[in-house]
DRENFI-33996 format. One line per 3 residues: their letters; for each residue x, y, z negated of N, C-alpha, C. Coordinates in nm, 2 decimals. Example, Ala and Ser with C-alpha at 12.3 -4.5 7.8 and 13.67 -1.06 7.14 Angstrom:
BEGIN
as	1.32:-0.57:-0.78:1.23:-0.45:-0.78:1.32:-0.33:-0.78 | 1.28:-0.22:-0.71:1.37:-0.11:-0.71:1.29:0.00:-0.79
REM end
This chain:
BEGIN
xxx	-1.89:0.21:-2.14:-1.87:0.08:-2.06:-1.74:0.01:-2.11 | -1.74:-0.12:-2.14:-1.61:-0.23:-2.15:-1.54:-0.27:-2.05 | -1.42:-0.23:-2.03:-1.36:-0.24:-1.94:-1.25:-0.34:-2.01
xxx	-1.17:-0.48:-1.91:-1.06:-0.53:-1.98:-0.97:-0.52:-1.85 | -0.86:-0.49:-1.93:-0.70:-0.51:-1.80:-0.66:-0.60:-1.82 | -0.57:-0.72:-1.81:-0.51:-0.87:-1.79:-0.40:-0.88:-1.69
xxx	-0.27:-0.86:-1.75:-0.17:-0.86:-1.66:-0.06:-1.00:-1.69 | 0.00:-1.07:-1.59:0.08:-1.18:-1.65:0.24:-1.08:-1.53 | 0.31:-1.16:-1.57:0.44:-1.12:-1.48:0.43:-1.18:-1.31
xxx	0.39:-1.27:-1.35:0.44:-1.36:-1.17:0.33:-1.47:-1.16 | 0.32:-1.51:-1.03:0.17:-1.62:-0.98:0.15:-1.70:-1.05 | 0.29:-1.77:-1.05:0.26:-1.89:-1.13:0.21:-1.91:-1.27
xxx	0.18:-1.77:-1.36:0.15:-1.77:-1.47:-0.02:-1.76:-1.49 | -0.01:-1.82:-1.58:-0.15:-1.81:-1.63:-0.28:-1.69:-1.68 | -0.36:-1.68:-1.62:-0.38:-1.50:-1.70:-0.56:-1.55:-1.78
xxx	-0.56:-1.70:-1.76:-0.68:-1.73:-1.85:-0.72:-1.70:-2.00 | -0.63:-1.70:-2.08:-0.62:-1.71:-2.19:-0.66:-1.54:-2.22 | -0.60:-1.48:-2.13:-0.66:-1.31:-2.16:-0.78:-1.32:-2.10
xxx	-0.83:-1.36:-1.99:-0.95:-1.36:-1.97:-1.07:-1.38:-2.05 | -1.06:-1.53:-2.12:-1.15:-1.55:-2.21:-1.18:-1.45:-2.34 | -1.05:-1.41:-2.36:-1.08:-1.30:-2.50:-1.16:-1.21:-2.43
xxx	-1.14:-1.14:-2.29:-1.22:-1.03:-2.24:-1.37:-1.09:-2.26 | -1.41:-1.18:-2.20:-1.53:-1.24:-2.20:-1.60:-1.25:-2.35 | -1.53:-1.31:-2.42:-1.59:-1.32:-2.54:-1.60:-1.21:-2.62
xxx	-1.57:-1.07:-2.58:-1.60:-0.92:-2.62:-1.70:-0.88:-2.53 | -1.77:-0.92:-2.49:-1.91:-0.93:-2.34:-1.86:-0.81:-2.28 | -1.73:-0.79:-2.24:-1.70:-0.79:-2.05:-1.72:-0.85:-1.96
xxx	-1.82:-0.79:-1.88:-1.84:-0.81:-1.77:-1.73:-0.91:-1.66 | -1.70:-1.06:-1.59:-1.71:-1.10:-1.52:-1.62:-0.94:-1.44 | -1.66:-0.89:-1.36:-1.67:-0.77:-1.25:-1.59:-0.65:-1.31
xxx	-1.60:-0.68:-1.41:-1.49:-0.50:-1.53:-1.39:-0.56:-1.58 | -1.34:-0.65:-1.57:-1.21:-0.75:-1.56:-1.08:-0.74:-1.48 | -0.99:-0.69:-1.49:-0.92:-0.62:-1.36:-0.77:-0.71:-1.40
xxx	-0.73:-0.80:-1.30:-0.60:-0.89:-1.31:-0.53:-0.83:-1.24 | -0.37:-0.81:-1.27:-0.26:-0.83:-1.19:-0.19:-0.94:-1.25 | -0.11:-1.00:-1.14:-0.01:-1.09:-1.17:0.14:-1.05:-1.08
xxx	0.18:-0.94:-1.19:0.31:-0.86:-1.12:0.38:-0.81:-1.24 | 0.49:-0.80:-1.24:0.59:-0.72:-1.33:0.52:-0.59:-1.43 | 0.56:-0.57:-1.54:0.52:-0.47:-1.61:0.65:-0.36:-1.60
xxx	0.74:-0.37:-1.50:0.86:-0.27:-1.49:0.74:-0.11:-1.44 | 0.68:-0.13:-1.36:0.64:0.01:-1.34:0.43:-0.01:-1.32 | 0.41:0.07:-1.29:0.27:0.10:-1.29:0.17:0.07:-1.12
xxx	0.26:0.09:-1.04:0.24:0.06:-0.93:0.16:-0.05:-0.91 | 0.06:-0.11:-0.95:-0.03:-0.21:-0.96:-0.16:-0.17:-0.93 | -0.19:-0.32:-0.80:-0.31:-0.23:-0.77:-0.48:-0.26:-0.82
xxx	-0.50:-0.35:-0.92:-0.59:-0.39:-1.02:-0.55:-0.27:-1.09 | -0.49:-0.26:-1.16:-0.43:-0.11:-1.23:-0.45:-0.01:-1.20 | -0.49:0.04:-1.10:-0.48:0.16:-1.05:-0.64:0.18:-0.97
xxx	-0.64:0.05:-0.95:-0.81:0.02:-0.93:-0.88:0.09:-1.09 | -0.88:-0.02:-1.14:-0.93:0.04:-1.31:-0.88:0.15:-1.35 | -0.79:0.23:-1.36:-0.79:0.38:-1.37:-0.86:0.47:-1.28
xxx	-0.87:0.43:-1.18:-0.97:0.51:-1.06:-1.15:0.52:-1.12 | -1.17:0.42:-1.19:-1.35:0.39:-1.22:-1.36:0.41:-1.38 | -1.22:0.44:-1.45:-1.24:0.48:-1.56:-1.32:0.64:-1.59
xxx	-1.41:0.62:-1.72:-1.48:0.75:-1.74:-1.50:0.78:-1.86 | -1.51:0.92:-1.89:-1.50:0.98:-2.06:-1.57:0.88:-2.11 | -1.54:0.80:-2.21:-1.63:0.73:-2.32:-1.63:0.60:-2.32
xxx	-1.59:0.55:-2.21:-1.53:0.40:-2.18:-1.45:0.37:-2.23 | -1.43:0.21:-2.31:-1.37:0.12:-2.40:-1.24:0.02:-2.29 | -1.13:0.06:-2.30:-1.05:-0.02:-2.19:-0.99:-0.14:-2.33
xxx	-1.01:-0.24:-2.30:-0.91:-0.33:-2.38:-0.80:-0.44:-2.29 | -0.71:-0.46:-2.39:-0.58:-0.50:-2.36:-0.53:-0.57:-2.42 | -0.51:-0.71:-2.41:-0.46:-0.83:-2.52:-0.30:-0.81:-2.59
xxx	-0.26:-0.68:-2.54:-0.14:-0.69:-2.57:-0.10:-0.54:-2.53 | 0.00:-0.45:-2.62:0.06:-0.36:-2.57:0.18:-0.38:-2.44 | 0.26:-0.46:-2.44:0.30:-0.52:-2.34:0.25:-0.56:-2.16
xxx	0.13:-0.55:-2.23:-0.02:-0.62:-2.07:-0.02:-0.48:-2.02 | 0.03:-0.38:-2.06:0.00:-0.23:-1.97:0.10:-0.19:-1.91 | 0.24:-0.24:-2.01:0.38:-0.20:-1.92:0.52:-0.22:-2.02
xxx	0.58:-0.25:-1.97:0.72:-0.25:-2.00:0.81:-0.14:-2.00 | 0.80:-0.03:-1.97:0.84:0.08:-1.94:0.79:0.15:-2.07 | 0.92:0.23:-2.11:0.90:0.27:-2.23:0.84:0.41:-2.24
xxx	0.89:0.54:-2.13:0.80:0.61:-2.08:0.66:0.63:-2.06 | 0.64:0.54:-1.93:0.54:0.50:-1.86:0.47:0.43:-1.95 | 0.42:0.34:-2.08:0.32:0.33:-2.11:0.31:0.42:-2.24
xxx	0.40:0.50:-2.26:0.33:0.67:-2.37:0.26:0.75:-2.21 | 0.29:0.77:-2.15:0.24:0.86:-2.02:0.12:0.77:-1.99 | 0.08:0.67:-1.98:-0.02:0.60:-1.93:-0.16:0.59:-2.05
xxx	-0.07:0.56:-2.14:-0.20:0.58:-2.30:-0.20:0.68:-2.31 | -0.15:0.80:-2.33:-0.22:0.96:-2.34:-0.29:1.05:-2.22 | -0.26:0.99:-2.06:-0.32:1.02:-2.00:-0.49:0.95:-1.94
xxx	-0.49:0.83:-2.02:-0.64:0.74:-2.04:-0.71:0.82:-2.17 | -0.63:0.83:-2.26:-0.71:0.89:-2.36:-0.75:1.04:-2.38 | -0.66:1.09:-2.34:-0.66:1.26:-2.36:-0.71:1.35:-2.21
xxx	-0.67:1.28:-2.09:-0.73:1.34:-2.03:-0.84:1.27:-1.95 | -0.83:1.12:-1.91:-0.98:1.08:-1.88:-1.10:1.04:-2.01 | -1.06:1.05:-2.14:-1.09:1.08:-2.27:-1.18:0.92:-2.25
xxx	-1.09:0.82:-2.24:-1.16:0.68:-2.23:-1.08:0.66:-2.39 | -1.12:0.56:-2.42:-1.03:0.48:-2.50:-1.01:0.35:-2.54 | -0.86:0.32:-2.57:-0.80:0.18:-2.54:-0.81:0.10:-2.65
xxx	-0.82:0.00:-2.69:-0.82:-0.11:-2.83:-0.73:-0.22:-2.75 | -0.64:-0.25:-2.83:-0.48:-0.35:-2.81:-0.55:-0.48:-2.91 | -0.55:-0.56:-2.88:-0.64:-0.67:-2.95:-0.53:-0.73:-3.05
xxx	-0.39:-0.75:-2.98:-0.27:-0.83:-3.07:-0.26:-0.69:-3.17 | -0.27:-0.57:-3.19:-0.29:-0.50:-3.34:-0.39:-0.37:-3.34 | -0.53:-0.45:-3.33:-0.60:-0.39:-3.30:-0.62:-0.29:-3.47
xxx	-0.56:-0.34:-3.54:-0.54:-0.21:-3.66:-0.47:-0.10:-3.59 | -0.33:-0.09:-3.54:-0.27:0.04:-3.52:-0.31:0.12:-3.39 | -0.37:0.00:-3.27:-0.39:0.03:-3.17:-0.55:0.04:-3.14
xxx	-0.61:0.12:-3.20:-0.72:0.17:-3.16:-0.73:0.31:-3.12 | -0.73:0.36:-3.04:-0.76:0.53:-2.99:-0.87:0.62:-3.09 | -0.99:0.52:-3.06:-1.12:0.57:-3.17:-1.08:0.59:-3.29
xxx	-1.01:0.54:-3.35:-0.94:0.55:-3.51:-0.88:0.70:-3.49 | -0.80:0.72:-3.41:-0.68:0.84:-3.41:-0.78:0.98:-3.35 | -0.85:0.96:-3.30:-0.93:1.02:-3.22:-1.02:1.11:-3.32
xxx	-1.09:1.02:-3.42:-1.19:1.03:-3.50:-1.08:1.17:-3.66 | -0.94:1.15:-3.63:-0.90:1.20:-3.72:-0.83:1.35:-3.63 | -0.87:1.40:-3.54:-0.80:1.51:-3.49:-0.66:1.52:-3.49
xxx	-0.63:1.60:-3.46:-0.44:1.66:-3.47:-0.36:1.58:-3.53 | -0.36:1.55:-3.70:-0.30:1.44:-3.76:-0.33:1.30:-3.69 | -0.43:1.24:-3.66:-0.43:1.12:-3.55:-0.36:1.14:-3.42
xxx	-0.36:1.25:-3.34:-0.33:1.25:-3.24:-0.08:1.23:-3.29 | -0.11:1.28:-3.40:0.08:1.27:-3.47:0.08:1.11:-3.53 | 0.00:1.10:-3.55:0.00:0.93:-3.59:0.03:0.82:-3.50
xxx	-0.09:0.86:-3.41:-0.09:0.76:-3.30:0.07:0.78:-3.18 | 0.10:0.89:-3.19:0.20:0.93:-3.09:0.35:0.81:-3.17 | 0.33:0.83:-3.28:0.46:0.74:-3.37:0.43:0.63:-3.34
xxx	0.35:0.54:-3.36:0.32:0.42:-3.37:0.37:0.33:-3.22 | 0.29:0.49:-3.14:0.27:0.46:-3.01:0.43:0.41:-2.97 | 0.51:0.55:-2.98:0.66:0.53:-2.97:0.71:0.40:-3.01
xxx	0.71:0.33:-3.13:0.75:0.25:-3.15:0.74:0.09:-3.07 | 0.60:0.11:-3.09:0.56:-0.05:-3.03:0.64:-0.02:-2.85 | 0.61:0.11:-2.80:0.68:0.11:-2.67:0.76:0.07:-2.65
xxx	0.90:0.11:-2.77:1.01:0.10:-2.76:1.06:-0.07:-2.73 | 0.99:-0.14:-2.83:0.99:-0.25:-2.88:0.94:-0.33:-2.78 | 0.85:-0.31:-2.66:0.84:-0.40:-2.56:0.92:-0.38:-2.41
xxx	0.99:-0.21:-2.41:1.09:-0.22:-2.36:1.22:-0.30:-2.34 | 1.26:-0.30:-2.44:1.39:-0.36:-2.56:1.40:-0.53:-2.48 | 1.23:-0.57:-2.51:1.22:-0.72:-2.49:1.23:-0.70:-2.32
xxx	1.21:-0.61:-2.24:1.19:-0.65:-2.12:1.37:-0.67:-2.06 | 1.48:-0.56:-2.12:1.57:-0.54:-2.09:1.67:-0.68:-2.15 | 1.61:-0.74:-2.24:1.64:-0.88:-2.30:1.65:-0.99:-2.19
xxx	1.54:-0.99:-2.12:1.51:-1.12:-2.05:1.59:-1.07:-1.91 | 1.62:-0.91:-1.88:1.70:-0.88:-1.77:1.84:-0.96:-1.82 | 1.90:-0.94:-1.94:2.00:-0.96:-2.00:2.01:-1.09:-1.95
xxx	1.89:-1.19:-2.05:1.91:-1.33:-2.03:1.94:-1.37:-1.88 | 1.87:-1.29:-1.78:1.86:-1.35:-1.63:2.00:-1.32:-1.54 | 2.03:-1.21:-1.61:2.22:-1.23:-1.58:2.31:-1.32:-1.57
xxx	2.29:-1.33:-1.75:2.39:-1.43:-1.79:2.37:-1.52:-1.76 | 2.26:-1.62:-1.72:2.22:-1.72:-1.63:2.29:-1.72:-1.51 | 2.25:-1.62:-1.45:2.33:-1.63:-1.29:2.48:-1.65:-1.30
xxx	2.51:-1.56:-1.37:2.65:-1.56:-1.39:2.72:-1.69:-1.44 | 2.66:-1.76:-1.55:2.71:-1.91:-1.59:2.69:-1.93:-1.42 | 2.56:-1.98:-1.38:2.53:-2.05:-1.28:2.63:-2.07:-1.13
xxx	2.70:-1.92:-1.13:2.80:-1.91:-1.06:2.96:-1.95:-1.07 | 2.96:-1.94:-1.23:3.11:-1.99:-1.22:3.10:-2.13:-1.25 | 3.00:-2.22:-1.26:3.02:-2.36:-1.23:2.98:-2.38:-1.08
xxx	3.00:-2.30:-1.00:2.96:-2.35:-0.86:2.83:-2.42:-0.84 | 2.75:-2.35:-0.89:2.61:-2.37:-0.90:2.53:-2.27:-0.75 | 2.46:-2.30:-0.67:2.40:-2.23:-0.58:2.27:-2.21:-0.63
xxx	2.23:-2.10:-0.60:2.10:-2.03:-0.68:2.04:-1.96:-0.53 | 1.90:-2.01:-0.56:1.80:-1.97:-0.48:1.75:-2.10:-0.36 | 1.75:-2.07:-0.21:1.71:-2.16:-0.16:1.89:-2.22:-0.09
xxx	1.86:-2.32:-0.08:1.97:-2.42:-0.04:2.02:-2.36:0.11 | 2.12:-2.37:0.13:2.12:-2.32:0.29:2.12:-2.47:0.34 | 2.08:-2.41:0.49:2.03:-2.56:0.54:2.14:-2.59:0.63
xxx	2.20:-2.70:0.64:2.26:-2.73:0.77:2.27:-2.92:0.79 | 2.36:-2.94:0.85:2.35:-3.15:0.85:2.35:-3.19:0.77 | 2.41:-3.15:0.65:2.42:-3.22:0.53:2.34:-3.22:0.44
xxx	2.23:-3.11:0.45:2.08:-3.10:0.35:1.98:-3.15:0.43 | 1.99:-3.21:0.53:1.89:-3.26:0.65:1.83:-3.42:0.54 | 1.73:-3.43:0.52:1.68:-3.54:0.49:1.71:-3.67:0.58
xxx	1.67:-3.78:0.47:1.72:-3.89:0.59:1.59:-3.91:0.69 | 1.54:-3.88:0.70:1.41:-3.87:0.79:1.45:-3.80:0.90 | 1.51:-3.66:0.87:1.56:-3.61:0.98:1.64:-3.64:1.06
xxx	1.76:-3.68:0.98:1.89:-3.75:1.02:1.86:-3.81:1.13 | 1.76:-3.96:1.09:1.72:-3.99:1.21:1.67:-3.99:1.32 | 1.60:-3.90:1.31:1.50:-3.81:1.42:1.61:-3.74:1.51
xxx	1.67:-3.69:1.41:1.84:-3.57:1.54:1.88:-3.72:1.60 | 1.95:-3.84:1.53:2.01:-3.93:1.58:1.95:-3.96:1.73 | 1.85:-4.02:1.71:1.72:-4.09:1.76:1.71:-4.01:1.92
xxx	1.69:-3.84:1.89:1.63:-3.78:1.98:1.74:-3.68:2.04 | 1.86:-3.66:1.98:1.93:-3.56:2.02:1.97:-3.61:2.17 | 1.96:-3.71:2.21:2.03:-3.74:2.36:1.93:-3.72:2.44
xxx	1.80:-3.73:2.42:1.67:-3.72:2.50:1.66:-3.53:2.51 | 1.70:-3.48:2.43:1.74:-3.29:2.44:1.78:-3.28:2.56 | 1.93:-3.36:2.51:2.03:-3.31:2.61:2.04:-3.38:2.75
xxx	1.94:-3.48:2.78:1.94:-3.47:2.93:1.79:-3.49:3.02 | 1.76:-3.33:2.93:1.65:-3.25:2.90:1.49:-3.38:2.93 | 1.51:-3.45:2.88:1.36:-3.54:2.85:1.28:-3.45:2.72
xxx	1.27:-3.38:2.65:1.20:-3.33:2.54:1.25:-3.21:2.59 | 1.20:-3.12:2.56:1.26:-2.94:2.50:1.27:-2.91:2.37 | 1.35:-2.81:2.37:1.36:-2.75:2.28:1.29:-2.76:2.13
xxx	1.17:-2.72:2.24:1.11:-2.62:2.11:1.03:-2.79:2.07 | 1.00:-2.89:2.15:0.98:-3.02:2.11:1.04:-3.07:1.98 | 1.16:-3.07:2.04:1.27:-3.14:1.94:1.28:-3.07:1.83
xxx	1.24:-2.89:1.84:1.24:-2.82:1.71:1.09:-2.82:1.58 | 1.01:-2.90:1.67:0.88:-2.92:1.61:0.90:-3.08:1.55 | 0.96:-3.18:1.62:0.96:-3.26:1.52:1.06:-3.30:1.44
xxx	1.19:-3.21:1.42:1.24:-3.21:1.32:1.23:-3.14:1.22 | 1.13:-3.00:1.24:1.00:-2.91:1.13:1.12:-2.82:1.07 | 1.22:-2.75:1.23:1.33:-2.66:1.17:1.26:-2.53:1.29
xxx	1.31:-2.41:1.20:1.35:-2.27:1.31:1.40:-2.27:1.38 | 1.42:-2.22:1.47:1.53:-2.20:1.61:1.66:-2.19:1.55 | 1.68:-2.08:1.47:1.82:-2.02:1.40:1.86:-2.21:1.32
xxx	1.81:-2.21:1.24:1.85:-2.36:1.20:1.83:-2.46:1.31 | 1.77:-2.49:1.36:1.74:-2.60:1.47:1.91:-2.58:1.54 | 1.95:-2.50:1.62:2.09:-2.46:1.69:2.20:-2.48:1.60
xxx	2.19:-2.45:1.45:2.28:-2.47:1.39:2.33:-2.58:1.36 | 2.16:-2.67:1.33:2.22:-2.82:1.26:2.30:-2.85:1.43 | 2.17:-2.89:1.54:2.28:-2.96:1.67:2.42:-2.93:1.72
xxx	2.45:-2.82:1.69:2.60:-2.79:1.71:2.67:-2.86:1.61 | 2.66:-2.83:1.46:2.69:-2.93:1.40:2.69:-3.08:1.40 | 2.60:-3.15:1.46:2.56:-3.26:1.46:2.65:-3.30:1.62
xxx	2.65:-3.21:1.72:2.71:-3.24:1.85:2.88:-3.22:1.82 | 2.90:-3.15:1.72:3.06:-3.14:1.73:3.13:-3.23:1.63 | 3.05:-3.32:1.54:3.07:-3.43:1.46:3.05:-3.59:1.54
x	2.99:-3.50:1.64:3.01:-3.70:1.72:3.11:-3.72:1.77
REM end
């Protein structure tokens, strides 16, 4: 049976373009198995789904050595324990010369010392890139920090309040306080939390 795995890093990415290769190798629609999560560890549960329905003699493919894992360990432990002990085997489509199992398979003991080098290498090499873009994502923050750059979500208080809001607190904050609206009113049409809602009005009451 053809089985294809298809992994991207995070939501917003695309995982079409591996799909269609799966399809045009006539995989099944249904033997298609996506994550859209990190390749730092194995913990995936399309992944782990598809290793669970894997069986001796099944063809798993993978648009990429990379698409199985980042982890330089964990994807030698993950290819010899698909191939050697659930005795499936994998074809890597970006080198589908070095990365065929059936090839190594077909040559006994010397394949099995072949494939283990190769294997090694390419591992190493998409480890390498993963600890790169850790690299890059530092150095980022770190510029980002020493120009007084804020990273992530904005904290919220009067001064990030849209002017929409602005006027809404203006407008309505006196109707609060001599309780014509409630609370939780005045916190529904300004479209804040409690915790922020209290913080902008204190703010906003100790500025008048």
């Amino acid at each position: 049976m053809k089985i294809g795995y298809v992994r991207v890093s995070s939501t917003d990415q695309n995982e079409e373009r591996q799909i269609k290769k799966m399809l045009a190798l006539g995989i099944e629609e249904r033997m298609i198995f996506v994550d859209k999560q990190s390749g730092k560890d194995f913990n995936r549960p399309s992944y782990q789904t598809m290793k669970r329905i894997l069986r001796k003699g099944d063809l798993l493919y993978l648009d990429a050595l990379d698409r199985l894992g980042r982890d330089y360990e964990g994807i030698i432990h993950e290819w010899k324990h698909i191939t050697r002990n659930i005795q499936a085997d994998i074809v890597v489509l970006e080198n589908e010369t070095l990365f065929d199992s059936r090839k190594y398979r077909e040559m006994g003991d010397i394949g099995k010392l072949m494939e283990d080098q190769f294997l090694s290498l390419l591992s190493y090499v998409a480890e390498q890139e993963r600890k790169k873009i850790k690299q890059r994502q530092a150095e980022g923050i770190a510029l980002a920090k020493s120009q007084g750059r804020h990273l992530g979500r904005p904290k919220l208080n009067l001064r990030t309040l849209s002017h929409e809001q602005r006027q809404l607190l203006d407008s309505h904050f006196p109707k609060w306080k001599n309780k014509e609206i409630t609370g939780v009113e005045f916190m529904c049409l300004l479209g804040l939390k409690k915790n922020s809602f209290y913080k902008v009005v204190r703010e906003f009451e100790i500025g008048r």
